[in-house]
C-alpha positions as CSV (number, residue, x, y, z in Angstrom):
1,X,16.7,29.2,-9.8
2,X,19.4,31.5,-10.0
3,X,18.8,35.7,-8.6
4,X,16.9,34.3,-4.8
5,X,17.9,33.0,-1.5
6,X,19.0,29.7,-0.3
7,X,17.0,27.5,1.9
8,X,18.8,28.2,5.1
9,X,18.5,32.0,4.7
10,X,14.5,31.4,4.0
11,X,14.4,29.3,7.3
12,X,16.3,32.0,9.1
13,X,14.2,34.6,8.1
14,X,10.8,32.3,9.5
15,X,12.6,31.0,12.4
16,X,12.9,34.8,13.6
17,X,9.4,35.3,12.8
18,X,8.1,32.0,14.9
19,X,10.4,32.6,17.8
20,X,9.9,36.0,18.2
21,X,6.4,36.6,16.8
22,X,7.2,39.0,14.7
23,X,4.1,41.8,13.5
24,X,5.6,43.2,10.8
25,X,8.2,42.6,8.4
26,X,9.9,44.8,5.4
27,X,12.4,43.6,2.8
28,X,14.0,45.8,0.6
29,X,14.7,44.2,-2.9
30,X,12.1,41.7,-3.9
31,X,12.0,39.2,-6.6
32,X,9.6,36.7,-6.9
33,X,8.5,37.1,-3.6
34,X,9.8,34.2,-2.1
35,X,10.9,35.6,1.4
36,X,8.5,37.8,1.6
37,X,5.3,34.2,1.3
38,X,8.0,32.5,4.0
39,X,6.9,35.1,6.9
40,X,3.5,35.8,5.3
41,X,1.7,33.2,7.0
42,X,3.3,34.1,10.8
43,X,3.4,38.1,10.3
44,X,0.4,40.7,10.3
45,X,2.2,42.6,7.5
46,X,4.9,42.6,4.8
47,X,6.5,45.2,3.2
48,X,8.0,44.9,0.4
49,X,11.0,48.1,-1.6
50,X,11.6,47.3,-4.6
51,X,12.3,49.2,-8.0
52,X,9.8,49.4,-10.6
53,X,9.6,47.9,-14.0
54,X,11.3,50.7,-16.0
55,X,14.5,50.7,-13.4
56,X,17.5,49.4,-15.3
57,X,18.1,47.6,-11.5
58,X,14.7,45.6,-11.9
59,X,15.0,41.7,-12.4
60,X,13.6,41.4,-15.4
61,X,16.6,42.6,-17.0
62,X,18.6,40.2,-14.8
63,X,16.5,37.6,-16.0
64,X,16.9,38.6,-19.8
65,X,20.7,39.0,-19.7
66,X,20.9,35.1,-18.4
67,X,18.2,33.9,-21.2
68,X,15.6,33.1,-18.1
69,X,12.2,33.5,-17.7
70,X,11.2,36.2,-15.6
71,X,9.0,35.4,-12.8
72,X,9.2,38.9,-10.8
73,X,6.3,39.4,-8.4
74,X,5.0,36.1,-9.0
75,X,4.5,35.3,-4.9
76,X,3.5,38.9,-4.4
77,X,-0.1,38.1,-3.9
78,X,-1.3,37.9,-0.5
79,X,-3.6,40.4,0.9
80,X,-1.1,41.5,3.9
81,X,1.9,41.7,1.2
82,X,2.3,45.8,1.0
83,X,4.9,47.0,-1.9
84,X,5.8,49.9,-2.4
85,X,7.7,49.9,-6.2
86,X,10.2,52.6,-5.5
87,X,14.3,52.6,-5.5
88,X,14.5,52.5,-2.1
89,X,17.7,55.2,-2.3
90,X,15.1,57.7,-2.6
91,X,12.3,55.9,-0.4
92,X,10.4,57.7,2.5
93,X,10.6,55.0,5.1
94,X,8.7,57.4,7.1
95,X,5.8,56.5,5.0
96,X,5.6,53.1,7.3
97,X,4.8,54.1,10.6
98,X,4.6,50.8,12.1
99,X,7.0,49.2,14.3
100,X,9.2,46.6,12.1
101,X,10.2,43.2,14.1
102,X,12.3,41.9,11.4
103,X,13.9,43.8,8.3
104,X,15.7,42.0,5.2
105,X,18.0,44.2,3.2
106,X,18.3,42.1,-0.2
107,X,18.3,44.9,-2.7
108,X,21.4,46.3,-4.5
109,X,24.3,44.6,-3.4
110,X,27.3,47.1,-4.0
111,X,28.7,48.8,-1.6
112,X,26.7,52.2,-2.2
113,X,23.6,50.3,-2.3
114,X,24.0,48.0,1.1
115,X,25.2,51.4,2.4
116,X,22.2,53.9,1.8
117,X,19.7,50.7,2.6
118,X,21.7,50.4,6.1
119,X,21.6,53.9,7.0
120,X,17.7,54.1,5.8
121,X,17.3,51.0,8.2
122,X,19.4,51.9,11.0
123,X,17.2,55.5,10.8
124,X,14.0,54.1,11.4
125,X,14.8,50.8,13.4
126,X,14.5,49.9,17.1
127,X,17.8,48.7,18.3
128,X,16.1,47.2,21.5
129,X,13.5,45.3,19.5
130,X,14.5,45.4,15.7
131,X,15.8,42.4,14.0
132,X,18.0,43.5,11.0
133,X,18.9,40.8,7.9
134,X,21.3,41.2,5.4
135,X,21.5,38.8,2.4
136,X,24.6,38.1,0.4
137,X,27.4,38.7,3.1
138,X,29.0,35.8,1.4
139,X,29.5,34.9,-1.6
140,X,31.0,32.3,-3.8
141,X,34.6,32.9,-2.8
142,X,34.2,34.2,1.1
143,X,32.9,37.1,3.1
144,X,31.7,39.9,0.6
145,X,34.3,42.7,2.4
146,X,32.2,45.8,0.3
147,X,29.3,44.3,1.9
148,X,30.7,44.1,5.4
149,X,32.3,47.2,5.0
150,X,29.2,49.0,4.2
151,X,27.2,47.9,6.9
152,X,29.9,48.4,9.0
153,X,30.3,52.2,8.5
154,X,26.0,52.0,8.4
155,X,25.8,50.7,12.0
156,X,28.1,52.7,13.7
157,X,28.2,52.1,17.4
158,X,25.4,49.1,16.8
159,X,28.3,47.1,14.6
160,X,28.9,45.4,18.0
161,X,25.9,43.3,17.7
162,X,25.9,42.2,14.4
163,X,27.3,38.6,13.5
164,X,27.7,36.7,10.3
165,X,26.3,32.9,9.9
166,X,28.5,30.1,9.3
167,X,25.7,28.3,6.9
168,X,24.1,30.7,4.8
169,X,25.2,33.6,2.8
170,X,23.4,36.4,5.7
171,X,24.5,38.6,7.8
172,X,22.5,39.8,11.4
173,X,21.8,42.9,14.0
174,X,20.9,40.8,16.8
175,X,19.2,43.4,20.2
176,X,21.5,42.7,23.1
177,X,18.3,40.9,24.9
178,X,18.3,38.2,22.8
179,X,22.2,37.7,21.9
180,X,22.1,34.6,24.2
181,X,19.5,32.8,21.9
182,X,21.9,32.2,19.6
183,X,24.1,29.9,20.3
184,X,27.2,29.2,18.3
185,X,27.2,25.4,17.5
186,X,30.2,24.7,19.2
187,X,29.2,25.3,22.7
188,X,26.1,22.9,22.1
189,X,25.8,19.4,21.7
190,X,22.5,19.3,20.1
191,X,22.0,18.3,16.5
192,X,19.6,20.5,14.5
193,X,17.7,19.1,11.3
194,X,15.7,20.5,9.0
195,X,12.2,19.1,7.9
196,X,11.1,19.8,4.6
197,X,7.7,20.1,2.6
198,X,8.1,21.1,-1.5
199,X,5.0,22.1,-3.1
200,X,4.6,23.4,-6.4
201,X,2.3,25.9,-7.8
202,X,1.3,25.6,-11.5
């Protein structure tokens, strides 16, 4: 289904959850709620910044420009899932005082909107412990440039430690400490493969 994630960008977001045990985790821009049930089961709490229903940004109009059923908030259903329906432009991130292991910025795309998110993030993060997640830093035809560019001018002197994936469409802040964990694949001789369970919810 069109609007959501790929697999590889759902497994990255659990692999940094499992490796690193990641507490707590906040997304900005939710749909169904698909990334948000990947971590549920390995983090204390999700957070979740989305616009409301009446936004003109909200996915159901998505959805009802492309003909499609809209399924918003469908996977938004566990008790540690926390959302807060707000444009995160104008969100008090202060209003979440815990510490957050592991952010994913998938909300409005443009530059402006990958900008404001960034800075919001970069406000509130810790750069020694944080892990920061940006979807859509490729698209179709290459490296989205507006959505490098914004992040970019967001992270400042902390641009130096974020890296771009060669197999899914996201984009990284990686703490210094655990740079060496990721291993570009070819200084490795080791074959990763992916094991897959599908199970469908009526």
């Amino acid at each position: 289904m069109g609007g959501g994630s790929r697999l590889l960008d759902y497994g990255l977001l659990r692999g940094i959850a499992a490796k690193y045990q990641v507490e707590t985790y906040l997304e900005i821009g939710t749909y169904i709620g698909d990334s948000l049930t990947v971590v549920s089961d390995l983090v204390k709490t999700c957070y979740s910044v989305s616009v409301p229903k009446d936004h003109p940004a909200h996915m159901k109009n998505w959805c009802h420009s492309r003909h499609m059923n809209d399924y918003s908030n469908q996977l938004v259903v566990k008790s540690n899932m926390i959302q807060y329906q707000e444009d995160s432009k104008q969100f008090d991130f202060g209003k979440i005082k815990e510490h957050i292991g592991l952010y994913f910025i998938d909300g409005d795309h443009s530059y402006e909107g990958v900008l404001i998110d960034s800075l919001h993030v970069f406000e509130h993060f810790d750069p020694e412990n944080s892990f920061i997640v940006w979807h859509d830093c490729r698209n179709a035809r290459g490296i989205d440039e507006n959505v490098i560019t914004a992040i970019k001018e967001a992270a400042a002197e902390f641009f130096d430690n974020f890296y771009i994936f060669d197999n899914c469409m996201c984009g990284i802040y990686i703490p210094d400490r655990f740079i060496k964990d990721f291993v570009r694949a070819e200084t490795t001789d080791k074959l990763i493969t992916y094991k897959i369970d599908l199970s469908i919810n009526a």
